[in-house]
C-alpha positions in Angstrom: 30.1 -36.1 54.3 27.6 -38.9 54.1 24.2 -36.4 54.4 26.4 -34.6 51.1 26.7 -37.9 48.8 23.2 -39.0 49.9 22.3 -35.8 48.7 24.0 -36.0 45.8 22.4 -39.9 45.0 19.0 -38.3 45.1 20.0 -35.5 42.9 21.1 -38.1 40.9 18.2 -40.4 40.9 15.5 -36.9 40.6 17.2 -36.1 37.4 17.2 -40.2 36.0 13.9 -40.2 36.7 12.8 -36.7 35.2 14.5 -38.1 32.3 12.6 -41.4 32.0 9.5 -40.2 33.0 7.1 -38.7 30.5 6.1 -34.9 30.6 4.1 -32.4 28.9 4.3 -32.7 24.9 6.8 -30.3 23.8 7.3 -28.7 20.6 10.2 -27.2 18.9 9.6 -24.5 16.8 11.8 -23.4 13.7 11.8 -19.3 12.7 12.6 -18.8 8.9 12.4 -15.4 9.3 9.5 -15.5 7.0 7.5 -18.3 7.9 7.3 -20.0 12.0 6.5 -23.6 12.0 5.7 -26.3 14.7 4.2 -29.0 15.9 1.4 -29.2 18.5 -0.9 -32.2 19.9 -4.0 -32.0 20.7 -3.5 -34.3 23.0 -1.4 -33.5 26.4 -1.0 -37.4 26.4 -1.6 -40.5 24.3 -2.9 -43.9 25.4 -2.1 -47.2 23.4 -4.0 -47.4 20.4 -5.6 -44.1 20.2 -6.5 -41.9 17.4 -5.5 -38.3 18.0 -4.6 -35.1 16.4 -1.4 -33.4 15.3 -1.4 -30.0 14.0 1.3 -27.9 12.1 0.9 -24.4 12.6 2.7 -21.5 10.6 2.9 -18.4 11.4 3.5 -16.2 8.0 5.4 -13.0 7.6 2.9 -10.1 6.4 2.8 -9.6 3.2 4.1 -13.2 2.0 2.2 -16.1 1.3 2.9 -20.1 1.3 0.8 -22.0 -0.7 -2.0 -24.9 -1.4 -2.5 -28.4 -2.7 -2.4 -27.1 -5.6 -0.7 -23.8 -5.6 -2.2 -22.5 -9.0 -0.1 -20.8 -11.7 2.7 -20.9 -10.0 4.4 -22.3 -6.8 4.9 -25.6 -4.7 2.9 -26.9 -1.8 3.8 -27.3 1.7 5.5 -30.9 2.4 6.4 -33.0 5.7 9.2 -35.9 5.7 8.2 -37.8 9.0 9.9 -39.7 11.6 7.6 -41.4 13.8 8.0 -43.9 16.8 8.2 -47.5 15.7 4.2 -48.4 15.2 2.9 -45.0 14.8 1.0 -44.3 12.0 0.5 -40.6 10.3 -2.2 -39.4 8.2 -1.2 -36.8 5.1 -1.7 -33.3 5.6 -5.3 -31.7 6.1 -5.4 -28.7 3.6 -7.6 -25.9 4.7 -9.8 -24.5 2.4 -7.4 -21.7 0.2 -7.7 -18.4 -0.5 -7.0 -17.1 -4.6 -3.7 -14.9 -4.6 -3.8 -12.5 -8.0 -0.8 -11.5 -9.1 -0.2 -9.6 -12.7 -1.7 -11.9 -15.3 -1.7 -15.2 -12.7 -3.5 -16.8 -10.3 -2.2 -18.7 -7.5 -4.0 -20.2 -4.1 -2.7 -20.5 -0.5 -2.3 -19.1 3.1 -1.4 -15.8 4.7 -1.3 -15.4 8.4 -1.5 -18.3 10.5 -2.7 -21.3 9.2 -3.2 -24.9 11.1 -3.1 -28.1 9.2 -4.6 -31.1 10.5 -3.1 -34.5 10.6 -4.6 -37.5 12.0 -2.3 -39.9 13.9 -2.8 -43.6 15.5 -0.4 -44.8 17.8 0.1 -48.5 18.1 -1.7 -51.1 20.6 1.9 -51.7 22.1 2.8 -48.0 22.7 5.5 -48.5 25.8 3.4 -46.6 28.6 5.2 -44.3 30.9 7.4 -43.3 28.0 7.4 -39.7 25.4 6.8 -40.6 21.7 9.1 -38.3 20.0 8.3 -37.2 16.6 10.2 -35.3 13.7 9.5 -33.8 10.3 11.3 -32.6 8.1 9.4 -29.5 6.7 9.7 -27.9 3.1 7.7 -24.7 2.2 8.0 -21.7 -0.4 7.4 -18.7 1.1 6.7 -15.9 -1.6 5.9 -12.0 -1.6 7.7 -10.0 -4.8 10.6 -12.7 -4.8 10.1 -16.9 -3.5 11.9 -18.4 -1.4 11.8 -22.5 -0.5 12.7 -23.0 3.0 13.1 -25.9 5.7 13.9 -27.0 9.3 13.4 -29.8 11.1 10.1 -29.6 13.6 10.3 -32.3 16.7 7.4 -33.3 18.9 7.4 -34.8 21.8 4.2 -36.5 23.2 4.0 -39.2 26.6 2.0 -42.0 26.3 0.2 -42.9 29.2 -2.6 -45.4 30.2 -4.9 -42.9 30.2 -5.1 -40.2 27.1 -5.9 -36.5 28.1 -6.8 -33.5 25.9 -3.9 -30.3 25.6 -6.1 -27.3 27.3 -4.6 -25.3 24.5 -4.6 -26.9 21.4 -7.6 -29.4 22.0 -10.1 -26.8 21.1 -7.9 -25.0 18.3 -7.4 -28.5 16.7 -11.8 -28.9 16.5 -11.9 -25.9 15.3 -9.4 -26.6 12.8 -10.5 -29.6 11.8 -14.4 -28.3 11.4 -13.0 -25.6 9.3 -11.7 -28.2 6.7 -13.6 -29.2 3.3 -15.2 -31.6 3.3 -18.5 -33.5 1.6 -22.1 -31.8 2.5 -25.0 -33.5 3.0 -27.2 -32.5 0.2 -24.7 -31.9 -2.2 -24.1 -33.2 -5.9 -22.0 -32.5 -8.4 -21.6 -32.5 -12.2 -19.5 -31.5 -14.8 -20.3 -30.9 -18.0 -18.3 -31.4 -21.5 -18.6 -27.6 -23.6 -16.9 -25.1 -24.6 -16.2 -24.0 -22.1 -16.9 -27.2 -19.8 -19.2 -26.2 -16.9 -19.4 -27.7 -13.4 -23.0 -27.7 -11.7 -23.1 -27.7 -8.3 -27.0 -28.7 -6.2 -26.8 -27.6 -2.7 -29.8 -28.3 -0.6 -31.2 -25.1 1.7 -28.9 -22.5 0.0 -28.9 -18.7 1.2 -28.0 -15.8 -0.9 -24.2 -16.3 -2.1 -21.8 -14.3 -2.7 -17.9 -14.6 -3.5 -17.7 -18.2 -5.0 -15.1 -20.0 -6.6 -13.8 -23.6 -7.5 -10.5 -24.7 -6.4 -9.4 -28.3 -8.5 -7.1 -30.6 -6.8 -5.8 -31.3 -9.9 -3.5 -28.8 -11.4 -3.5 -29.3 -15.1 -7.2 -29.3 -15.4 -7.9 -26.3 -15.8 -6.7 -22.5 -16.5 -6.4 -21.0 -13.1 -6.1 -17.2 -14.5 -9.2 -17.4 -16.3 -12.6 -16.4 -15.1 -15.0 -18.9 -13.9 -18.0 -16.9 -14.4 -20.1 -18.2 -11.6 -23.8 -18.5 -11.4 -26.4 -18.9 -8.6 -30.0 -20.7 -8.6 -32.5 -21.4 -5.8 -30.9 -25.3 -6.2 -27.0 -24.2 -5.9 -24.2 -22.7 -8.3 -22.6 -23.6 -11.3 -19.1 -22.4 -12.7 -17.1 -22.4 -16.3 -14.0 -24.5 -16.3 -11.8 -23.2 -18.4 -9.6 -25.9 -20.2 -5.8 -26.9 -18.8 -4.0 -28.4 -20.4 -6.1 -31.8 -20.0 -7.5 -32.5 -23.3 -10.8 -34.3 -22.0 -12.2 -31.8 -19.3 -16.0 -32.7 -18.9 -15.5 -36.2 -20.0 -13.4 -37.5 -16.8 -14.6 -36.8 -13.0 -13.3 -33.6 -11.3 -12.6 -33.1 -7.2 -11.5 -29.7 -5.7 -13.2 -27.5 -3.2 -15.7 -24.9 -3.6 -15.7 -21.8 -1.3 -18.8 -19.2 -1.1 -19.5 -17.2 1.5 -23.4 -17.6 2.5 -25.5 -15.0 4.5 -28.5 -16.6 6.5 -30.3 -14.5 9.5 -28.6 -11.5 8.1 -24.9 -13.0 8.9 -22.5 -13.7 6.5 -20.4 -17.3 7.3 -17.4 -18.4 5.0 -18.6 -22.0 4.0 -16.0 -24.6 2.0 -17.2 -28.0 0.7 -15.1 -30.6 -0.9 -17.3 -31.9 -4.0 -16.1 -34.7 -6.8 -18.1 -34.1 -9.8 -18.9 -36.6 -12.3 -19.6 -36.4 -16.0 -23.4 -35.5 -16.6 -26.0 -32.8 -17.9 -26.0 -30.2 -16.0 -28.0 -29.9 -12.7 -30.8 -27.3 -12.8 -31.5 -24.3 -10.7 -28.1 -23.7 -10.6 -27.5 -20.9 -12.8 -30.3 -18.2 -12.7 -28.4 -15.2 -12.5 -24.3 -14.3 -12.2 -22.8 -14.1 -8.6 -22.1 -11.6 -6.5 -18.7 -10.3 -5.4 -17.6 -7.8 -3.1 -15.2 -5.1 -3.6 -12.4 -6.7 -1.3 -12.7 -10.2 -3.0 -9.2 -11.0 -4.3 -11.0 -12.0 -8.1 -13.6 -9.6 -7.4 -12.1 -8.0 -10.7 -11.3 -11.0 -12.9 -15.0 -12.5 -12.4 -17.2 -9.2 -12.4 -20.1 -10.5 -14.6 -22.8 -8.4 -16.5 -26.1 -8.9 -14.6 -24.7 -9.7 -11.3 -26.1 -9.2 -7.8 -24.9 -6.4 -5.6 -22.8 -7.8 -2.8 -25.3 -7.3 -0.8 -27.4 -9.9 -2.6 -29.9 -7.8 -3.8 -30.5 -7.3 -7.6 -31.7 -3.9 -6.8 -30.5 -0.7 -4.6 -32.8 -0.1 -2.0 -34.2 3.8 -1.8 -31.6 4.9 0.2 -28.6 3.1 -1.3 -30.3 4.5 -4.8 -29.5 8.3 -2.8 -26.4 7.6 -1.7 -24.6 6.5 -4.8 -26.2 9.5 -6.8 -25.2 11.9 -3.9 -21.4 10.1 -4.7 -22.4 10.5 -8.5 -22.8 14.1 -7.9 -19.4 14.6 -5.8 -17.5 12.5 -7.7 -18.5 14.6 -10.6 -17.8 17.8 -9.2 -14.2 16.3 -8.3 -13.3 15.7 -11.6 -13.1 19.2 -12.7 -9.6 19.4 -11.0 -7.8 16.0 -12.0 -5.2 16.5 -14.9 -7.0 14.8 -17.3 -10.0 17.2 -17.3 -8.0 20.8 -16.9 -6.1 20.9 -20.4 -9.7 21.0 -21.7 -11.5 23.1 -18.8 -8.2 26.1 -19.3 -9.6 26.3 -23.2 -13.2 26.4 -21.9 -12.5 29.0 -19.3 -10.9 31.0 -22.4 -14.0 30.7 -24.4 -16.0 31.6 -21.5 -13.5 35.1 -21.3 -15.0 35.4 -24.6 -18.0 34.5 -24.4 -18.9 36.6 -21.3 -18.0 40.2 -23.5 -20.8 39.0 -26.2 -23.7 37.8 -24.2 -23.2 34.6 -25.2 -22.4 33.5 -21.8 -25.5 32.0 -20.8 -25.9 30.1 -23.8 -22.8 28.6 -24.4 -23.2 27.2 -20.3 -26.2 25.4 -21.3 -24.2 23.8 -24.5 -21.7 22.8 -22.5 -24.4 21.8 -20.1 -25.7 19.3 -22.9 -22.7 18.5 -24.3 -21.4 16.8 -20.7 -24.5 15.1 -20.5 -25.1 13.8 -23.6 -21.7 12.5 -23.5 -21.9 10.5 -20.3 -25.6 9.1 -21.0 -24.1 8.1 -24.4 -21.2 6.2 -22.6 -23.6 5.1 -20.1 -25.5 3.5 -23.0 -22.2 1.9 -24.6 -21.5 0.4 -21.4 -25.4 -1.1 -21.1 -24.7 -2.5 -24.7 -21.7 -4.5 -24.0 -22.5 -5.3 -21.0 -25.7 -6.8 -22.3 -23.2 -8.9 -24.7 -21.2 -10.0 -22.0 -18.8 -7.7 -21.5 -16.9 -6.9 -18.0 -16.6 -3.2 -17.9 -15.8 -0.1 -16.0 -15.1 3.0 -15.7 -12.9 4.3 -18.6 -13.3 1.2 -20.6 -13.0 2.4 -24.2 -9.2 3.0 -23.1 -8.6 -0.8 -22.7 -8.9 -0.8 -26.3 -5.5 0.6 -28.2 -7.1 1.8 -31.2 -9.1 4.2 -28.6 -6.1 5.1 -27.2 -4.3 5.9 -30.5 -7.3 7.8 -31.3 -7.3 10.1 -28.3 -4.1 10.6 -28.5 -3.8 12.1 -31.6 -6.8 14.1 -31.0 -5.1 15.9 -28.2 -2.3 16.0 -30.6 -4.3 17.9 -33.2 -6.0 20.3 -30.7 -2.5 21.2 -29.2 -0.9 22.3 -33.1 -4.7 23.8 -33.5 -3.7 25.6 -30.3 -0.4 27.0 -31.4 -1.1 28.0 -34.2 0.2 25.5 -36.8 -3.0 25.1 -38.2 -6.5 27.0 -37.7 -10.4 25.5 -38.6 -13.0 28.5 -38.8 -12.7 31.8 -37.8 -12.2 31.6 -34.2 -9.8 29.5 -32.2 -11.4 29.9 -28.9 -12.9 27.0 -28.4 -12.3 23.6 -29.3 -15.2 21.9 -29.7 -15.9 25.0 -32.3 -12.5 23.9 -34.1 -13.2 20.4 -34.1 -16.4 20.5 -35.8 -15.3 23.8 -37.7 -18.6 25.9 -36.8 -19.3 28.7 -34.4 -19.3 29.2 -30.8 -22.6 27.5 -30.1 -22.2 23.9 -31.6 -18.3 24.8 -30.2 -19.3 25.2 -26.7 -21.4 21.6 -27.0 -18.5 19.7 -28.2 -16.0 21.4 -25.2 -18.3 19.5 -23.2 -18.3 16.4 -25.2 -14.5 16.9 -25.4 -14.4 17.4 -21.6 -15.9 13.9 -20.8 -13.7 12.1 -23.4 -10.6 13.5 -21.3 -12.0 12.2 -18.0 -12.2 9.1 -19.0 -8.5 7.9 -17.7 -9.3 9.5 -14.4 -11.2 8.0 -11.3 -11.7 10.8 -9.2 -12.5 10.6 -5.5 -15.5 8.9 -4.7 -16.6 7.6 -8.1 -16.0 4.1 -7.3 -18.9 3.9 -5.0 -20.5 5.5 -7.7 -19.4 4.0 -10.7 -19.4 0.2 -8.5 -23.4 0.7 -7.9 -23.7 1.3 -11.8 -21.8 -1.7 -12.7 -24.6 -4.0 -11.5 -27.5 -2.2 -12.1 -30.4 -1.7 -14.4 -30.0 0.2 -17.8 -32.7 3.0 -16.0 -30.5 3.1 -13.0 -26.9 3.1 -14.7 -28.2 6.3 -17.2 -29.6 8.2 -13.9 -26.1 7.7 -12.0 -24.6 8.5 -15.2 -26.6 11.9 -15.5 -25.6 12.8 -12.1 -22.1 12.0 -13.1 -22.5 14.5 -15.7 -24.5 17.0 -13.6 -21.6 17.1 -11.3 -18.9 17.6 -13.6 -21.2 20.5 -15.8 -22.0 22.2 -12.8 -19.4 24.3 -12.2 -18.5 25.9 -15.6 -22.5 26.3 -16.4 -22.9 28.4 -13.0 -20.2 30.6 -13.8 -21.7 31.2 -16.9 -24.9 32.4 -15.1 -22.8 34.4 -12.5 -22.7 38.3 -13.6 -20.7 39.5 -10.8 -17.8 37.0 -11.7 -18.4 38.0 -15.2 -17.5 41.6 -14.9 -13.7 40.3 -13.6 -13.3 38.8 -16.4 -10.6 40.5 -19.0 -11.3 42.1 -22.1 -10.8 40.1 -25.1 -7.0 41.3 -26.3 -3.8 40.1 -27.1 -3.7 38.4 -23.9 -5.9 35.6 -25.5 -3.6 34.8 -28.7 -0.5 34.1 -25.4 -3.1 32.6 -23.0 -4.0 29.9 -26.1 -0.6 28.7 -27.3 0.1 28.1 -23.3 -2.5 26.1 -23.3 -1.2 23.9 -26.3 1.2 22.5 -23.7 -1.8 20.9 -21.6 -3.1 19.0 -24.5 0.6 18.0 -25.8 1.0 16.3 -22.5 -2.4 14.3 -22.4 -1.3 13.3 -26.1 2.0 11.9 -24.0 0.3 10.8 -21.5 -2.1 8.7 -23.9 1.1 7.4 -26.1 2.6 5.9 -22.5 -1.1 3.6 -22.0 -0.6 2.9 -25.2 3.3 1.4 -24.9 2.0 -0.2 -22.0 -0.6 -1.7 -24.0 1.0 -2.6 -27.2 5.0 -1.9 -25.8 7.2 0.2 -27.7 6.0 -0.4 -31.1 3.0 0.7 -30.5 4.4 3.8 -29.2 6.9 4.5 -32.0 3.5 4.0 -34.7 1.5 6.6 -32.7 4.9 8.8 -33.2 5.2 8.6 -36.5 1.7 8.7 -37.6 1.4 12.2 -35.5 4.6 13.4 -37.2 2.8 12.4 -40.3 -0.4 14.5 -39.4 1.4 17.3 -38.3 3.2 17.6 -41.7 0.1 17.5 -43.2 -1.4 20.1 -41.4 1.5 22.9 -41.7 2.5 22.2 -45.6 -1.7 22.2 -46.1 -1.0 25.7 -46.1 0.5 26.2 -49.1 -2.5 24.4 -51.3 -4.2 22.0 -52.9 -1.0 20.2 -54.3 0.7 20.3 -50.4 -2.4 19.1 -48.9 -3.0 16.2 -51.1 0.6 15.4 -50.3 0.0 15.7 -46.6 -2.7 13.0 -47.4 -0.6 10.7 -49.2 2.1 10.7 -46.0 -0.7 10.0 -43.6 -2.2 7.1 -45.6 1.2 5.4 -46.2 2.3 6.3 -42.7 -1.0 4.6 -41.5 -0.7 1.7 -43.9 3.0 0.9 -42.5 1.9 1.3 -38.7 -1.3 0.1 -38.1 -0.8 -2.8 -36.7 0.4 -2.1 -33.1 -1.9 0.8 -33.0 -4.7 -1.9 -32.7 -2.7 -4.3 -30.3 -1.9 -6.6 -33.1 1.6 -6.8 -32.8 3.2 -10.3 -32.6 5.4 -11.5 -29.8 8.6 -13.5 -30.3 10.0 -15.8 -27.6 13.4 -15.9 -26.6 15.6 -19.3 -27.2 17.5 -20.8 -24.0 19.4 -23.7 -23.3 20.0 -25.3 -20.3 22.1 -23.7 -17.5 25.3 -24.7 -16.1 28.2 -22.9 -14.7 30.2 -25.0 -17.2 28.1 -23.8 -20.2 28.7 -20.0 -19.2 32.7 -20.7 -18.9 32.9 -22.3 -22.4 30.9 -19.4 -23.9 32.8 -16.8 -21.9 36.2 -18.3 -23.4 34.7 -18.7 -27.3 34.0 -14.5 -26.1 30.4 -14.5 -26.3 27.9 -12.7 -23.9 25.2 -14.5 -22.0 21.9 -13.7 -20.1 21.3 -16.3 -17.1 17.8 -16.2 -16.1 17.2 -18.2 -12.9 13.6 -18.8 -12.5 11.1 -21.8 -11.2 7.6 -22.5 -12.3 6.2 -21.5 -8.8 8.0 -18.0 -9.0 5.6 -15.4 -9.2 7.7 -12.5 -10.3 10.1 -14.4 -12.9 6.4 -15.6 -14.5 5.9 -11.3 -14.7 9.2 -10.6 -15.7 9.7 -13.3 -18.7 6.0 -12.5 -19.8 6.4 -8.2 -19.6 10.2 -8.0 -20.7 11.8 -11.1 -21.6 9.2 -11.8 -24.7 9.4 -8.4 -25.7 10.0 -8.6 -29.2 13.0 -5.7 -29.3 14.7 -8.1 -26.7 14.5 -11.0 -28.8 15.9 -8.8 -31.8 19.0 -7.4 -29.2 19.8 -10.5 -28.0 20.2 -11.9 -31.6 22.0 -9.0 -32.9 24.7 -9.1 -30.4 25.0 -12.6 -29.9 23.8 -13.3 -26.4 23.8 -16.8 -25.3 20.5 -17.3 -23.2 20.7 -19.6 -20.4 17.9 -20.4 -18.1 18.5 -21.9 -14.3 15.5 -24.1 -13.8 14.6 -24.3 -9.7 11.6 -25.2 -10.1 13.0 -28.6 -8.0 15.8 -28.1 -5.8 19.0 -28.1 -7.7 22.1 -28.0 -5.3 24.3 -26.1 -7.9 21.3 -23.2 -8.9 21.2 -23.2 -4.5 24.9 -22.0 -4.5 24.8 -19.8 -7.4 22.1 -17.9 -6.1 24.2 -18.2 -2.5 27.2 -16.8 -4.5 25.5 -13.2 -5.4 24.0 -12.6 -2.5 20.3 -14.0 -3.1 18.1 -16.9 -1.1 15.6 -17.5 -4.6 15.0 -16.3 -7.1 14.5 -14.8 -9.8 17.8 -14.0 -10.4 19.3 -12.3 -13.7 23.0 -12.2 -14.6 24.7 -10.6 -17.5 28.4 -11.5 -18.6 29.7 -9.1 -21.1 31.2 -10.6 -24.1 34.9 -9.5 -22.7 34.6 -11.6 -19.8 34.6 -10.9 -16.3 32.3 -10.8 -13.5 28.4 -10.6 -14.6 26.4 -7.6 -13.9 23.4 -8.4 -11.5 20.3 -7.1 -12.9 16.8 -6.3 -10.2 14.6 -8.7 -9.2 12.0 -6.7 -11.7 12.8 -6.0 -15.3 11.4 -4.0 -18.2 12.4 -4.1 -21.7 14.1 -1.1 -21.6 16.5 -2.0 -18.8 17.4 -5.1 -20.1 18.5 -3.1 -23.4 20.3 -0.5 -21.7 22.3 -3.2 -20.1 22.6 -5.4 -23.7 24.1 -1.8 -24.9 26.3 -0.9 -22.1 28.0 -4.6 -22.0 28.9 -4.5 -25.9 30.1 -1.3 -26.2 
């Protein structure tokens, strides 16, 4: 009995002291589900009045992203509430150096994957030895992907002090390498920025390699536009970069601090380098801004800042030899590959009936090499539109006369025209088999040149397999080099038709001219109606539905004009009259100038949607936040659309927005009550009363109508 309770004291007395005594430093993680968060030292223990190293670490779902300092556009930075031991001090959060995160028309900057964020902490002269400093923070992030979502948790730390400090085995080394990785002032660095118009920020940097990928991250978030390029430049002496005004009114006049990133090759290496700068008002530094940058294809604003005249991402202004083969070999191929995307076959089917034509004359070989000439001058021709504006500053690619909606309308109704010409509604010379002949209303010869012409006009909205090696070498190239990729382009996509031509045995199986052809055209009507579609849809996208309902009516208009041209002089002149007024009434959205009009909101409140529910009116609740991504998207591609703004006024819909962008306890349970941890959120109450109707996370104009429709009915 006594060996038990002594047994028992000691058990007693083990546990006390395993209690009291201090231990390893422990962490205690929290699990979002999107983000993991905790604590770690890099110290296994503290001694009185040491400096040391505390680092958070997430752990981010794939596919979502937290965010910087400065998140950009849109979002909210990471935040810690601490509670430290009495005499502790602890430092701010160390911010890595970002990365840009695109999305739609905005530009945001944070994390993905793990991240560690430094913060320095001194514990006091007095720290009670033999004891664990326990530390807590209260952690806030939003955590975004299509929807955001703020979170929070408590993280706790536990650290001993003892009279002699020691490092963690672990997290010693991860927090130096953390901590080199951060921004921070170079030696040999200076900094100015510039007032302009555009302001522009010079950056000197002593030693500097070959550059590629740079941008400037401000500290500040109203300083400057974060969505608009910053055009970059290198010199031997460093780089310089547009700042695109803010909404501070006196950029170039005041200092500026932010970070730039780069990365830098040296020894044939690349190395991602980050250096905190803080620029102050001045002429701008020379040797800075010799030529544009470079980017690679993988850079997140690769896109947004291509520049004319910039470097390969290589670094090299030129292709060497065998990079100069290679992307004509992909020239070639990507060429040859075009023949079978849709854009190219409604035109190829009417060629291949020509060619059926052709082939029973002995025109065969002829009209090959017009069609030969026609690809090719059309390509070196776009190749020499592309040098031009690119020349003037222009960021261009492939297909880029169809960023431009009068184009678009153009095309459009082209294809339009061919496909009436095709059935039948209309007729240009004597022969119908080929288009090109049609269009310019002459015989085969000059038709089978404008086929080919007509050919590379269609291929224009396709990028076929391997063209954007291709095209990608062209877009930084010399005007000699961009027309020779260019003529392999068009060599590629010639090629096939033009050997057929010269191919007797395959032109023995072709049929006799007959009936068969008059059938075989009309079918092929269909082909060309459907680019015409095709074309009106990039063209809503472009201008939205107005643009597309002008392009309608200005086609109905032309097809009038065609068929009751038929019956004479007076009918055609009236066909003529309709188009003109037709064109004078729709022009606008066909060349992108129509005007948008915002949508009205008051405040929301679940009181405000009551009283309007009672006085019988429907409302539209839009619950957004400034740092939410997709309500930016949404609001800016379907709220503002200018038939929405007409729909909501015609019915009488209240429109009530739920501002989140700081935490608001009563938009938290609303969002709780359907079912949703952020937003956006969209709700429609129908002017009876009742529950709302939960809309998707992503809207277009047209769902938004078809809901305004089905709620007043």
């Amino acid at each position: 009995m006594q060996v038990g309770r002594a047994l028992a004291l000691a058990l007693i007395g083990l546990a006390a002291l395993f209690v009291t005594a201090p231990g390893p430093a422990l962490a205690q993680p929290v699990d979002t589900g999107n983000v993991v968060g905790e604590l770690h030292s890099a110290r296994a223990a503290v001694a009185p009045g040491e400096r040391f190293t505390i680092l958070l670490r997430t752990q981010i779902r794939e596919g979502w992203h937290t965010y910087w300092r400065n998140p950009g556009d849109s979002g909210e930075a990471t935040d810690l509430a601490w509670t430290a031991p009495p005499g502790f001090e602890v430092g701010p959060l160390q911010w890595p150096a970002p990365e840009p995160a695109p999305f739609a028309n905005i530009v945001n900057f944070g994390y993905h994957g793990e991240i560690l964020y430094p913060i320095e902490v001194t514990a006091p002269a007095n720290a009670p030895v033999g004891q664990n400093a326990s530390f807590s923070a209260d952690a806030y992030w939003l955590v975004c992907a299509d929807i955001c979502i703020p979170e929070q948790g408590t993280l706790t730390l536990n650290i001993p002090v003892e009279a002699q400090g020691r490092d963690d085995p672990v997290w010693a080394p991860r927090a130096e390498q953390a901590i080199a990785a951060l921004p921070r002032p170079a030696p040999g660095v200076s900094a100015v920025i510039s007032a302009g118009a555009p302001a522009r920020l010079s950056v000197a940097i002593a030693d500097l390699g070959d550059v590629r990928n740079p941008h400037f991250f401000t500290y500040d978030r109203d300083v400057m536009a974060h969505s608009e390029p910053q055009h970059p430049r290198v010199g031997d002496a460093g780089m310089s970069f547009t700042i695109p005004a803010g909404i501070a009114e006196n950029i170039g006049e005041a200092p500026i601090e932010g970070v730039i990133t780069f990365e830098e090759r040296r020894d044939g290496v690349w190395t991602h380098r980050a250096i905190e700068i803080a620029a102050q008002p001045g002429s701008a530094l020379s040797g800075t801004d010799a030529r544009a940058a470079a980017f690679t294809d993988d850079y997140a604003l690769a896109e947004l800042e291509y520049q004319p005249g910039g470097e390969a991402a290589g670094g090299g202004a030129a292709l060497t030899p065998m990079a100069l083969i290679a992307a004509l070999g992909l020239a070639l191929l990507a060429g040859l590959v075009l023949n079978i995307m849709p854009c190219v076959l409604p035109v190829l089917s009417v060629k291949a009936l020509a060619f059926a034509h052709g082939s029973q004359t002995g025109n065969a070989r002829r009209h090959g090499v017009l069609f030969l000439l026609g690809v090719m001058a059309t390509f070196l021709a776009l190749a020499g539109l592309l040098i031009a504006l690119r020349a003037g500053g222009e960021a261009l690619g492939w297909g880029f006369q169809l960023q431009t909606p009068w184009v678009i309308s153009a095309l459009a109704l082209l294809f339009f025209v061919i496909g009436l010409n095709l059935l039948g509604v209309f007729e240009f010379g004597a022969g119908l088999q080929n288009v090109g002949g049609d269009l310019a209303g002459k015989g085969g010869d000059t038709g089978a040149f404008f086929t080919g012409a007509l050919a590379v006009v269609a291929a224009t909205p396709c990028t076929a397999p391997f063209m954007s090696g291709a095209v990608g070498a062209v877009l930084t190239q010399s005007a000699p080099v961009t027309m020779l990729i260019f003529a392999f382009l068009a060599l590629g996509f010639a090629l096939p038709l033009t050997l057929l031509h010269f191919a007797p045995g395959l032109q023995r199986l072709i049929p006799k001219p007959g009936p068969w052809m008059d059938k075989f055209k009309n079918v092929l009507a269909f082909p060309m109606l459907a680019t015409a579609a095709l074309l009106a849809w990039v063209l809503a996208e472009q201008t939205g539905s107005a643009g597309a309902l002008a392009l309608m009516l200005l086609a109905l208009a032309i097809a009038f004009a065609f068929f009751v041209a038929r019956w004479g002089r007076v009918w055609m002149a009236v066909g003529a009259i309709v188009i003109a007024i037709t064109g004078v009434v729709s022009w606008r959205p066909l060349v992108g100038a129509e005007s948008v009009q915002a949508l009205a909101s008051e405040p929301w409140s679940s009181e405000r949607v009551a009283a309007l529910q009672a006085d019988g009116q429907a409302v539209f609740v839009n619950f957004t936040a400034a740092w939410c991504v997709t309500c930016k998207v949404n609001e800016g591609a379907a709220l503002s659309s200018q038939r929405v703004a007409q729909a909501f006024a015609d019915e009488d819909i209240a429109y009530l927005k739920g501002d989140w962008t700081n935490r608001d306890d009563a938009i938290a349970a609303a969002l709780a009550e359907h079912g949703r941890a952020g937003v956006p959120l969209y709700l429609f109450y129908p002017a009876g009363g009742g529950s709302p109707e939960v809309l998707p996370q992503l809207l277009t104009e047209g769902l938004i109508l078809d809901v305004i429709a089905g709620g007043s009915q």
